[in-house]
VEXMIBA-314948 format. One record per residue (C-alpha): residue number from 1; x, y, z. Coordinates in nm, 2 decimals, m for minus. Layout:
residues N
[roke NUM, [X, Y, Z]] ...
end
This chain:
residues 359
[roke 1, [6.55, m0.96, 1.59]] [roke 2, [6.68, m0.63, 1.74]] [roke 3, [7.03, m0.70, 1.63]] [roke 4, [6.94, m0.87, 1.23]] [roke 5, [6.74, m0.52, 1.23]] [roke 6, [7.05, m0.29, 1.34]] [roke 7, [7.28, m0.50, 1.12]] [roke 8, [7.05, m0.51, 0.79]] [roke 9, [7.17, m0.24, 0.60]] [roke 10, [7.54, m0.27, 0.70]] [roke 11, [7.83, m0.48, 0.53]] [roke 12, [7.88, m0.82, 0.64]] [roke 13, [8.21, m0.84, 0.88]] [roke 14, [8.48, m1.09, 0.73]] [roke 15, [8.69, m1.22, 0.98]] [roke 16, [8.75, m1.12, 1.33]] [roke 17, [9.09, m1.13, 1.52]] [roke 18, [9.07, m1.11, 1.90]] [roke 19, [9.42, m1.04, 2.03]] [roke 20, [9.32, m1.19, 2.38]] [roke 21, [9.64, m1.11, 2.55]] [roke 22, [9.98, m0.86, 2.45]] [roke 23, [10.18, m1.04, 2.71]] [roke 24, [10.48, m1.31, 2.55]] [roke 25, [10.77, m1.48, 2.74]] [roke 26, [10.95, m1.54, 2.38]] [roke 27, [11.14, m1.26, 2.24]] [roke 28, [11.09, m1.30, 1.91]] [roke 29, [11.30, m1.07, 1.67]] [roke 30, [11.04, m1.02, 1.39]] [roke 31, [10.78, m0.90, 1.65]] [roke 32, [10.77, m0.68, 1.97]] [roke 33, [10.48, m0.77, 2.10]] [roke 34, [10.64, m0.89, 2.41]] [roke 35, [10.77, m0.52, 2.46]] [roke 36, [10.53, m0.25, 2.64]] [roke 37, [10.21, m0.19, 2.38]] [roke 38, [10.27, 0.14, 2.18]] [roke 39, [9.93, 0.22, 2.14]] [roke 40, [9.79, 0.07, 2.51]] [roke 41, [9.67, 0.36, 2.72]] [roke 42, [9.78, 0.31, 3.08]] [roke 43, [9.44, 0.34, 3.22]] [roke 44, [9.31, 0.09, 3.00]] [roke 45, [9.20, m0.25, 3.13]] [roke 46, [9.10, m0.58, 2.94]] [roke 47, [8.72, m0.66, 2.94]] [roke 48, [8.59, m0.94, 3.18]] [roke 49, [8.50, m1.26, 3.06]] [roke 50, [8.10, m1.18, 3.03]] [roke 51, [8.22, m0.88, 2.80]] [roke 52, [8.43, m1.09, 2.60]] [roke 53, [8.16, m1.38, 2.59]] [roke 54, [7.85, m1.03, 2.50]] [roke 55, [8.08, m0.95, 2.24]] [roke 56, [8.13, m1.27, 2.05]] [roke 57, [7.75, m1.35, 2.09]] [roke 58, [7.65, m1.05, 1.95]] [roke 59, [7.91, m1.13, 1.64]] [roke 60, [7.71, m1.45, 1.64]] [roke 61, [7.39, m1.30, 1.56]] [roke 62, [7.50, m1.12, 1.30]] [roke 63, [7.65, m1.38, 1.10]] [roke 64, [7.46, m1.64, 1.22]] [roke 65, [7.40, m1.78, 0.85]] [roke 66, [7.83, m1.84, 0.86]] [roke 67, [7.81, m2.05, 1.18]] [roke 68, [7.92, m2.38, 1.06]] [roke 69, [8.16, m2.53, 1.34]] [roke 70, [8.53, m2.65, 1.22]] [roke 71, [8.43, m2.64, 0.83]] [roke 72, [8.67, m2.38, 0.66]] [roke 73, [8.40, m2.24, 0.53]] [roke 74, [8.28, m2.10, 0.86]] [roke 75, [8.30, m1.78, 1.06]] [roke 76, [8.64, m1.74, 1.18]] [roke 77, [8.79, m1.61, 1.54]] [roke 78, [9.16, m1.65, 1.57]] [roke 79, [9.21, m1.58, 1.95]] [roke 80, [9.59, m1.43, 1.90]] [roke 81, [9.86, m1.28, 2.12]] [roke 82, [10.10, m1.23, 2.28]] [roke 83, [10.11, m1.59, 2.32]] [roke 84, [9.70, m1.63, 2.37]] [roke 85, [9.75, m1.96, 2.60]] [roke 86, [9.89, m1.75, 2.89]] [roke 87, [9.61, m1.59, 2.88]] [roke 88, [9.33, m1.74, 3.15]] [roke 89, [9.03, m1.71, 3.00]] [roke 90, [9.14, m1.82, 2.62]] [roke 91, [9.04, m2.14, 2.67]] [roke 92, [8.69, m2.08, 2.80]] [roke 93, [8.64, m1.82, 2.56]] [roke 94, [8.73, m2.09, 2.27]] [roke 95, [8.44, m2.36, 2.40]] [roke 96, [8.21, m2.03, 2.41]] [roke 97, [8.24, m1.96, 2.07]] [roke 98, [8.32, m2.31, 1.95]] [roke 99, [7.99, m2.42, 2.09]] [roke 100, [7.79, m2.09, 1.91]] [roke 101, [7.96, m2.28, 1.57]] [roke 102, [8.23, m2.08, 1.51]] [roke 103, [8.51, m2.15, 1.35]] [roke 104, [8.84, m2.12, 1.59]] [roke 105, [9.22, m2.08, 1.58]] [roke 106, [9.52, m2.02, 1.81]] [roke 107, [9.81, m1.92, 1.66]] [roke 108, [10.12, m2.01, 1.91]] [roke 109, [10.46, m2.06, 1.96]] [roke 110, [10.37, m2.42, 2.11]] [roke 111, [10.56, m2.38, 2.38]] [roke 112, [10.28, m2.43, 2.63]] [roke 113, [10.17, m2.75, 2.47]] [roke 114, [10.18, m3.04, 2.63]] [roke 115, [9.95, m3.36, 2.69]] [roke 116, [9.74, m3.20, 2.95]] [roke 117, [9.75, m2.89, 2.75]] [roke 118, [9.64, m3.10, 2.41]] [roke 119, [9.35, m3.27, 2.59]] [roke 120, [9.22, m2.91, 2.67]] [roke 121, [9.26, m2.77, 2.32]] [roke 122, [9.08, m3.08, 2.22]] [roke 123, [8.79, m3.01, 2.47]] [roke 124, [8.77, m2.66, 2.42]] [roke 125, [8.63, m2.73, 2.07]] [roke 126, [8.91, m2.57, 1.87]] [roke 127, [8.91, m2.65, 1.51]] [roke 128, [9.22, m2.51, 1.41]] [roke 129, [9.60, m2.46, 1.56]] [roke 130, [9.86, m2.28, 1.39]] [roke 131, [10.24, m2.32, 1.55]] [roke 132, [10.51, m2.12, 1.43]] [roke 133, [10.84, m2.29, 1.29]] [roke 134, [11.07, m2.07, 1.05]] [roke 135, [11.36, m2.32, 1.02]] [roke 136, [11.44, m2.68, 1.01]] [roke 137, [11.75, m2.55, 1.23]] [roke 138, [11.71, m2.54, 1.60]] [roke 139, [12.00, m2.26, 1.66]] [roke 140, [11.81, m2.06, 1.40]] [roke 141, [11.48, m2.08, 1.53]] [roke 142, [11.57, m2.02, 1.86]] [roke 143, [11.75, m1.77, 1.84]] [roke 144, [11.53, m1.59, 1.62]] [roke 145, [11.23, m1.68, 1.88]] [roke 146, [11.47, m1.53, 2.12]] [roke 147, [11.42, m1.83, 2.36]] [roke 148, [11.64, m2.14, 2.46]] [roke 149, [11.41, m2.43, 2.35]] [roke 150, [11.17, m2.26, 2.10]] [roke 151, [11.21, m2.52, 1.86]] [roke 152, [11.19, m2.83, 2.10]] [roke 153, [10.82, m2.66, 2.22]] [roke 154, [10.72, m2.71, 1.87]] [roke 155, [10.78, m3.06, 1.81]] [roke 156, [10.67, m3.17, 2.14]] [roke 157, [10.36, m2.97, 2.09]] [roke 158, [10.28, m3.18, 1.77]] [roke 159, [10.34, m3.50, 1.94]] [roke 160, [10.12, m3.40, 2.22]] [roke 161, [9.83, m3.35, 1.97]] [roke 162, [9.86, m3.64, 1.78]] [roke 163, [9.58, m3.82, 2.00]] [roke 164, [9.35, m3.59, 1.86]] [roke 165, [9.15, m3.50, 1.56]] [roke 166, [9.10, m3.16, 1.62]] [roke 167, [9.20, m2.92, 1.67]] [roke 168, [9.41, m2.99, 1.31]] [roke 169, [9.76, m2.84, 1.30]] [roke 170, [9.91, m2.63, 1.04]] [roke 171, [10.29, m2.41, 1.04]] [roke 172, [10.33, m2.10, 0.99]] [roke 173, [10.67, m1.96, 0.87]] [roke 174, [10.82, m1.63, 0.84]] [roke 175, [11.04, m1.56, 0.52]] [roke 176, [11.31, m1.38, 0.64]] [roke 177, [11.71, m1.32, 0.60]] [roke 178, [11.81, m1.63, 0.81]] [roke 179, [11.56, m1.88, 0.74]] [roke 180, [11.47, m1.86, 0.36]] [roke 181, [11.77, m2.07, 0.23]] [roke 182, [11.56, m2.35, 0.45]] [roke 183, [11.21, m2.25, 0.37]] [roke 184, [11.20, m2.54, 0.11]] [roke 185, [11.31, m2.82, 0.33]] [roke 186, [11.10, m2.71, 0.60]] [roke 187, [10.76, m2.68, 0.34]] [roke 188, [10.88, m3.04, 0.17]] [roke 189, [10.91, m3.13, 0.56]] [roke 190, [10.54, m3.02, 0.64]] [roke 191, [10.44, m3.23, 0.34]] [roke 192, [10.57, m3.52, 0.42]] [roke 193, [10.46, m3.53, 0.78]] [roke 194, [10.17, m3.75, 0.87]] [roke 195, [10.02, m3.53, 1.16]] [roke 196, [10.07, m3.18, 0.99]] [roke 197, [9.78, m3.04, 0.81]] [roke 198, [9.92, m2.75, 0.62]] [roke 199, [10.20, m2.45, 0.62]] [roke 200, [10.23, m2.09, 0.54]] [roke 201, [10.44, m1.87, 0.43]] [roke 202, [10.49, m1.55, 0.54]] [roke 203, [10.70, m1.29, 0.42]] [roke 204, [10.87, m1.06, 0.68]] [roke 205, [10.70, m0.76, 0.78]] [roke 206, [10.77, m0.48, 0.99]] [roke 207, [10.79, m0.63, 1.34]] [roke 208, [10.44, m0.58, 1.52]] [roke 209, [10.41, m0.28, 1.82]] [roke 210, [10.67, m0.06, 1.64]] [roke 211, [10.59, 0.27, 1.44]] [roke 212, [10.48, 0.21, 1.09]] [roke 213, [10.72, 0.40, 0.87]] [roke 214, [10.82, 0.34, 0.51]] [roke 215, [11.20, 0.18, 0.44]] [roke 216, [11.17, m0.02, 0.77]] [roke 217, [11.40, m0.27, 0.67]] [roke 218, [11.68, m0.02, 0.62]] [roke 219, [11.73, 0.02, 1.02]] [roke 220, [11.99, m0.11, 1.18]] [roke 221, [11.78, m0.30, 1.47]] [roke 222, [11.60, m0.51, 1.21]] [roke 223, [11.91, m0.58, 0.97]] [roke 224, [11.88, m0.93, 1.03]] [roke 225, [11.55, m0.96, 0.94]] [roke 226, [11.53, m0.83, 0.56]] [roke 227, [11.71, m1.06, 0.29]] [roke 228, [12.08, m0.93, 0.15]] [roke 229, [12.05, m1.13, m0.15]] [roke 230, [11.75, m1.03, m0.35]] [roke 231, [11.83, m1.28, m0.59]] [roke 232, [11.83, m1.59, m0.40]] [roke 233, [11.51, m1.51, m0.20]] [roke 234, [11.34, m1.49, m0.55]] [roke 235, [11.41, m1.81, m0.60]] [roke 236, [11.34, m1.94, m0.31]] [roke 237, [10.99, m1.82, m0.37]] [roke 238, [11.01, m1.97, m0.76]] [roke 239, [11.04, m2.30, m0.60]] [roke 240, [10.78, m2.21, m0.37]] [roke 241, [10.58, m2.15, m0.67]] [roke 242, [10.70, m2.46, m0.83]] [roke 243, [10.61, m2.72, m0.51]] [roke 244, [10.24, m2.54, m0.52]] [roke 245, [10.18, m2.66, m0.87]] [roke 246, [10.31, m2.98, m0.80]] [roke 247, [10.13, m3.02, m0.51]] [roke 248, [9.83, m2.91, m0.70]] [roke 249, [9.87, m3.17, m1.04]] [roke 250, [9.93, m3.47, m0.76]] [roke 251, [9.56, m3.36, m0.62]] [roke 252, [9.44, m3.31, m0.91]] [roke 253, [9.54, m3.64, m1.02]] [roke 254, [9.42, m3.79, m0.69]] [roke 255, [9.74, m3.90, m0.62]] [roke 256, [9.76, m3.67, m0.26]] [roke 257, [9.51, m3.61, m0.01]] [roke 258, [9.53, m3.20, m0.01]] [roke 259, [9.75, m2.95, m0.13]] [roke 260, [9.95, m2.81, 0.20]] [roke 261, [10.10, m2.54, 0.06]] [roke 262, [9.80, m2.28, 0.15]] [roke 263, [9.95, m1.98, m0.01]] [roke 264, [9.80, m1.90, m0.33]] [roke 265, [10.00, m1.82, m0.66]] [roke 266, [9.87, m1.49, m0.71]] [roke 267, [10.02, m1.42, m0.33]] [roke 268, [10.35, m1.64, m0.40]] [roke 269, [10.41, m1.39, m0.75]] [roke 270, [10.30, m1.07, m0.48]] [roke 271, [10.62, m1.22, m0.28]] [roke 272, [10.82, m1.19, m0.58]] [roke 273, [10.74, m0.83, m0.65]] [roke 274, [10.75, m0.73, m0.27]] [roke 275, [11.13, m0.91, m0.22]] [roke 276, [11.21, m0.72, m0.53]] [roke 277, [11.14, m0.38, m0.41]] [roke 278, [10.90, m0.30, m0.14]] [roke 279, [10.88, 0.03, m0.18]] [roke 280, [10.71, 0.03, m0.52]] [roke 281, [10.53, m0.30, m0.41]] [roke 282, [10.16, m0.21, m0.42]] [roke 283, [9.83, m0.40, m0.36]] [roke 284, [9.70, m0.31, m0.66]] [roke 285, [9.41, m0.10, m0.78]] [roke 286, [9.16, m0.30, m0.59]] [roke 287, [9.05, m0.13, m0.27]] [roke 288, [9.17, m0.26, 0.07]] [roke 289, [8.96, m0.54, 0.22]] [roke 290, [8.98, m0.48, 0.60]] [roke 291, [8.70, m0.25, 0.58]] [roke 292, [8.48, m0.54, 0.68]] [roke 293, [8.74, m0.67, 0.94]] [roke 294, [8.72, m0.67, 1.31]] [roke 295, [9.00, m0.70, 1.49]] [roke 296, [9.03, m0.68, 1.88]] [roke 297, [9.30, m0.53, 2.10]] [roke 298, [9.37, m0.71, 2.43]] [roke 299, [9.20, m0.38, 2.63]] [roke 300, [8.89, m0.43, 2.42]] [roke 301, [8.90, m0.18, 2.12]] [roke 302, [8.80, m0.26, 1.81]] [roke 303, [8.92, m0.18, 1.53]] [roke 304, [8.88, m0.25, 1.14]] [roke 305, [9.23, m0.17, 1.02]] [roke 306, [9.49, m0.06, 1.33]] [roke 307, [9.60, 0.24, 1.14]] [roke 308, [9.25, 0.41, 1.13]] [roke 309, [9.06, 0.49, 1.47]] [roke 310, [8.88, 0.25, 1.71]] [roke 311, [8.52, 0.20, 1.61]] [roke 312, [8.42, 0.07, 1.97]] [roke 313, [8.48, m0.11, 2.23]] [roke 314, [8.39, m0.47, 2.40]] [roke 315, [8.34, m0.26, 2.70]] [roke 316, [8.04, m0.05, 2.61]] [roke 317, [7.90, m0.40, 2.48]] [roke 318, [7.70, m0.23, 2.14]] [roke 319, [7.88, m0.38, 1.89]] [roke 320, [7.61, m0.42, 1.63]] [roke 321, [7.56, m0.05, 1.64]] [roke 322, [7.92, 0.10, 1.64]] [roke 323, [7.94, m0.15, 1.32]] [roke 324, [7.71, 0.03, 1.19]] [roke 325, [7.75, 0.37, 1.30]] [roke 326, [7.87, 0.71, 1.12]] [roke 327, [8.23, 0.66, 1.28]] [roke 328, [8.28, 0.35, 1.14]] [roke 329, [8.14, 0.45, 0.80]] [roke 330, [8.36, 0.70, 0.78]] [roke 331, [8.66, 0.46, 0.87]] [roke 332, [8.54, 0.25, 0.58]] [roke 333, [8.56, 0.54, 0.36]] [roke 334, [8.91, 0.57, 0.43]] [roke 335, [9.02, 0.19, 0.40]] [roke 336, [8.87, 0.19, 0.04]] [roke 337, [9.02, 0.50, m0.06]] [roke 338, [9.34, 0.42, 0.08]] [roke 339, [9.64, 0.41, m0.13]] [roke 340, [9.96, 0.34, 0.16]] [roke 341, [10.19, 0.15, 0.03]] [roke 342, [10.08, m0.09, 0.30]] [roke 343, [10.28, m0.44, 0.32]] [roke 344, [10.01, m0.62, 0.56]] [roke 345, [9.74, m0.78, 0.32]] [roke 346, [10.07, m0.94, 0.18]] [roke 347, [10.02, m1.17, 0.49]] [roke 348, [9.71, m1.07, 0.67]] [roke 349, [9.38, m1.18, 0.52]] [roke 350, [9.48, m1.31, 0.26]] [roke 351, [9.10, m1.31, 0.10]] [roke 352, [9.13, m1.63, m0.21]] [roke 353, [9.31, m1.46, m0.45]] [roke 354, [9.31, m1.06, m0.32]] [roke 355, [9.45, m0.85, m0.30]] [roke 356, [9.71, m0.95, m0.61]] [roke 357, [9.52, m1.11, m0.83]] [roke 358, [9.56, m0.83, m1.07]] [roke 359, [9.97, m0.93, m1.06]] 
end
């Protein structure tokens, strides 16, 4: 009752992202996160297990009414990285929150998975599992990956799951200079496949743990990352656009089960505009939605959006209230007022149809 009273007057949270662990052993090239954490202090330390397990039960409470186990409609905690599974608590902290009704997803590079590790996935409760595959093309996604055998992980990941009805398995892949000429194959591949549940596309951001600065893609250490030919990434997002409404008539018509293709139009048309020219790509006039996000760093601070202060910490174990409190109302203030020309909502919580549905 304490925690429904703190919580009544405040804005219902949206998501929550707990980035369980910064540690990696891939070197991917479209993130750093395997690299020393920019923004880690060096005195910082991750919380235990009890604060981890306070934290999420308190997050329970106060969305108690969203707690609806695997359904998609339910409270979501995606337990990210780093690579979350070499982390050695993710799995207890998966049945934790599993078993309070939540909703929960690993994102991985698959590496980790094989039939022992599947049969704990499976036990841990987790409802969802999201691999990442950006081509059809071993070389390509390996080296990309930056590890000998990336793209071998992957399928032998999806075999070792097949046993199992949860969690369900989904692909997620990056949109980038070297993989979109395949993106098409490799979403047509997804469909066709009897044990994957979905894919996403994601367009290539500014790699994660590096200094957020406009004209990114200019520099030299990510010239392999941003498409040369404006022209033919367009159209590899038209067809994109093209397989959705496909997908979306045979549903319709009953002839397929679900649409895999996750991405929604109005996002596939904000691909469009941002591959066009980033720097005049805008969200739109709608305010940001991360103002009712909470996302987690490995050391416990929590955030709403990462380029605004921390509003807490899993440490001092008073969530609720810093939720609530003057600090992050102010934060909030910000977000909604905040006119970056910021290209993470093209990806990141991707709400239905916001932030582009105005495009």
């Amino acid at each position: 009752m304490i925690l429904e009273g703190l919580f009544a007057k405040g804005p219902e949270p949206g998501f929550c992202c707990i980035g369980i662990t910064d540690h990696c052993f891939f070197k991917c090239k479209m993130c750093d996160k395997w690299k020393t954490d920019i923004s880690v202090k060096p005195e910082s330390r991750p919380p235990a297990v009890k604060e981890w397990k306070h934290f999420i039960y308190q997050l329970s409470r106060m969305v108690k009414h969203r707690l609806k186990g695997h359904s998609p409609g339910s409270f979501e905690i995606n337990f990210a990285g780093g690579e979350s599974l070499t982390h050695p608590h993710t799995l207890e902290l998966v049945r934790y929150a599993s078993d309070l009704g939540f909703r929960t997803v690993i994102p991985s590079n698959g590496y980790l998975i094989d039939k022992r590790m599947a049969e704990k996935l499976n036990k841990a409760g987790l409802s969802a599992l999201n691999l990442s595959l950006d081509s059809l093309d071993p070389a390509i996604h390996d080296k990309f990956r930056g590890f000998p055998g990336a793209y071998k992980g992957v399928m032998r990941a999806i075999e070792a799951m097949r046993p199992y009805r949860f969690p369900e398995i989904g692909i997620i892949t990056i949109i980038h200079d070297k993989t979109y000429k395949g993106t098409v194959d490799l979403v047509k591949w997804v469909e066709s496949h009897d044990k994957l549940n979905w894919v996403l596309c994601m367009a290539i951001m500014q790699p994660n743990n590096t200094i957020f600065e406009s004209g990114w893609y200019s520099r030299q250490d990510f010239s392999e990352l941003w498409p040369k030919d404006k022209a033919a990434v367009i159209d590899t997002v038209g067809n994109l656009i093209r397989i959705k409404k496909e997908e979306e008539e045979r549903h319709r018509k009953g002839h397929a089960a679900a649409v895999k293709l996750v991405n929604t139009m109005p996002q596939l048309s904000a691909f469009r505009n941002y591959f066009s020219d980033p720097e005049s790509f805008v969200k739109n006039e709608r305010s940001c939605n991360l103002d009712n996000a909470i996302q987690v760093s490995a050391v416990g601070e929590i955030y709403m959006c990462y380029h605004y202060d921390q509003i807490g910490s899993v440490h001092k174990g008073d969530f609720p209230k810093a939720w609530k409190a003057r600090t992050a109302s102010h934060i909030r203030k910000k977000i909604k007022s905040c006119r970056t020309n910021c290209h993470e909502l093209i990806n990141c919580y991707f709400e239905d149809e916001y932030p582009f549905d105005a495009l």
